[in-house]
C-alpha angles and dihedrals in degrees: 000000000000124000088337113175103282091018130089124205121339114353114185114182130170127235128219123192085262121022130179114205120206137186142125116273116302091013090126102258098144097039079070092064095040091053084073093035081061097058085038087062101044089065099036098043110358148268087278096041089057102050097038089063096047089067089254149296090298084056095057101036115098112247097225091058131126118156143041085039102229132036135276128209118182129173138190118210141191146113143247102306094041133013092190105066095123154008134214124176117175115180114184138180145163115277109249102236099014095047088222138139113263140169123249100177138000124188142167131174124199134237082260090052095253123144096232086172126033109170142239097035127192086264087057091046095055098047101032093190095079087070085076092080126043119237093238085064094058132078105204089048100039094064096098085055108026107135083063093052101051080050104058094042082056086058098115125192116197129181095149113212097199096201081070080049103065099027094095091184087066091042097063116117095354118153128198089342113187100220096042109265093140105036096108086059101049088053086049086062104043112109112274095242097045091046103054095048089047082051093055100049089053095049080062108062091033078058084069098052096035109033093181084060111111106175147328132229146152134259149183130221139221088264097049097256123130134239142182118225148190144209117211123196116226139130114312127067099260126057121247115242126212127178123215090266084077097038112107133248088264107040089049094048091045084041087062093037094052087052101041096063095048093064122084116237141111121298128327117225101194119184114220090327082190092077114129089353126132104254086233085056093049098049086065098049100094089043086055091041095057094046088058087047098071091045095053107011112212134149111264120207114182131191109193144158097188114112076197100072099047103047092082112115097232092069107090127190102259094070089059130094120174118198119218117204129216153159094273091044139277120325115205111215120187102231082229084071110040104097099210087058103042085051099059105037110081105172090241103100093249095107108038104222102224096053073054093048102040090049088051094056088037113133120259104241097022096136080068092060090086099043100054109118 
């Protein structure tokens, strides 16, 4: 990243296949995140699409820049086998008199190392307009890349607001939302099949944390609109029924996060999953999240602010990157490499990791917090 939001000048950070993110507020977790919504975007909507949504190049643009004018976003992507496959750089900027997105250079580099796309071309150069959408948004221009293309347009965000959940007026036509709007919707189309047995799996670890829970399906109403619902055990005969209009906060945000990460797809990018949910529930989070991974293998990247979730054994240092804010932008430091850290976890359970983590993005003057009038 290049003069991303928070970030001033060139930001390189490493990406393991899950990877917690911690800092204080407004430290630029989740424009880590949106820096992959972004290209998600591009290829799904457009260069102009993206950044019109965003409120504008002077919303994207960090602060602390000077130059290159613009911004730069550049990823690396591969598997298992192999993390190199391929390489996509986008740098964008405001044209100088239209005051409009353009693009400034545009690369990708293929799994044999070749540069299948170098930006601007003569045909750019001599109409000037085509540098106005990027090459991995078009269909006719992205053949030659395509597979990076389909994998950046998998890439799913989810920080489910479950009042969008249950409004079924604002729901309407939505399509990917970020905070859930649609996600009635996107169970409604899963193949029958898929979805029940999804469904199932889900009823049994609600069944934990909800123990008069009996099961979890989905319907559909007299008007056409979904819902899920759920069947409760208790002392009459007949189970009580509730729809998600009665769930709470918390049972609708972990519903969507159990689901999320049983589907296949690219990588999940999940804000604060910890939200509304029981602190025993959320220490167990990371060791849940690991079991479906193996089922359904996706990258995981987790902002969080919960000591909770990251004091599970199976979280190592290297998936943690703190992020350190200051007056000439946000620094990324890899917890590997931040010395007070490293010093103090040994690996042994004596030290939790999350009461290490958390001290470390503490806020600087923190102690002050209780005594402001």
């Amino acid at each position: 990243m290049v003069h991303w939001r928070n970030f001033q000048g060139q930001v390189d950070i490493s990406l393991t296949p899950r990877v917690f993110l911690l800092g204080p507020n407004a430290s630029g977790k989740s424009n880590i995140l949106d820096a992959l919504r972004f290209l998600r975007d591009t290829a799904d909507k457009g260069l102009q699409a993206a950044i019109s949504s965003r409120g504008g190049m002077g919303a994207i643009r960090s602060l602390h820049a000077r130059r290159p004018p613009g911004f730069t976003l550049a990823v690396t992507v591969g598997n298992k086998t192999r993390l190199d496959q391929w390489k996509y750089s986008l740098q964008v900027r405001n044209h100088p008199q239209k005051h409009i997105p353009e693009v400034v250079a545009e690369s990708v580099t293929d799994p044999q190392g070749s540069q299948v796309l170098r930006r601007p071309t003569q045909e750019d150069n001599d109409d000037p307009d085509r540098l106005r959408q990027t090459h991995l948004e078009q269909v006719v221009a992205n053949q030659g890349f395509r597979p990076l293309t389909e994998f950046l347009t998998s890439v799913r965000y989810l920080h489910v607001v479950p009042q969008l959940m249950r409004d079924l007026e604002r729901s309407a036509g939505r399509r990917n939302d970020p905070f859930g709007a649609d996600f009635l919707e996107t169970i409604a189309t899963t193949p029958q099949r898929t979805r029940d047995a999804r469904l199932r799996k889900i009823s049994k670890v609600l069944q934990i944390a909800i123990p008069q829970l009996e099961d979890l399906t989905l319907e559909q109403d007299e008007g056409g609109h979904w819902h899920l619902q759920v069947r409760f055990v208790h002392w009459r005969k007949s189970p009580a029924k509730q729809d998600e209009r009665a769930f709470s906060d918390g049972t609708l945000r972990l519903i969507g996060l159990l689901w999320s990460l049983a589907e296949k797809g690219g990588p999940l990018l999940l804000e604060e999953p910890e939200l509304g949910l029981h602190t025993a529930l959320v220490r167990r989070l990371p060791s849940l999240m690991a079991r479906l991974y193996r089922r359904s293998p996706r990258q995981l990247l987790i902002t969080t602010h919960a000591s909770d979730l990251l004091n599970d054994e199976g979280i190592g240092l290297d998936e943690v990157h703190l992020l350190k804010p200051g007056g000439q932008g946000t620094e990324i430091i890899p917890a590997t490499d931040h010395q007070p850290t490293a010093s103090l976890y040994s690996g042994d359970g004596q030290l939790p990791l999350g009461e290490i983590l958390m001290q470390a993005v503490a806020p600087e003057q923190v102690d002050r917090f209780s005594m402001a009038e």
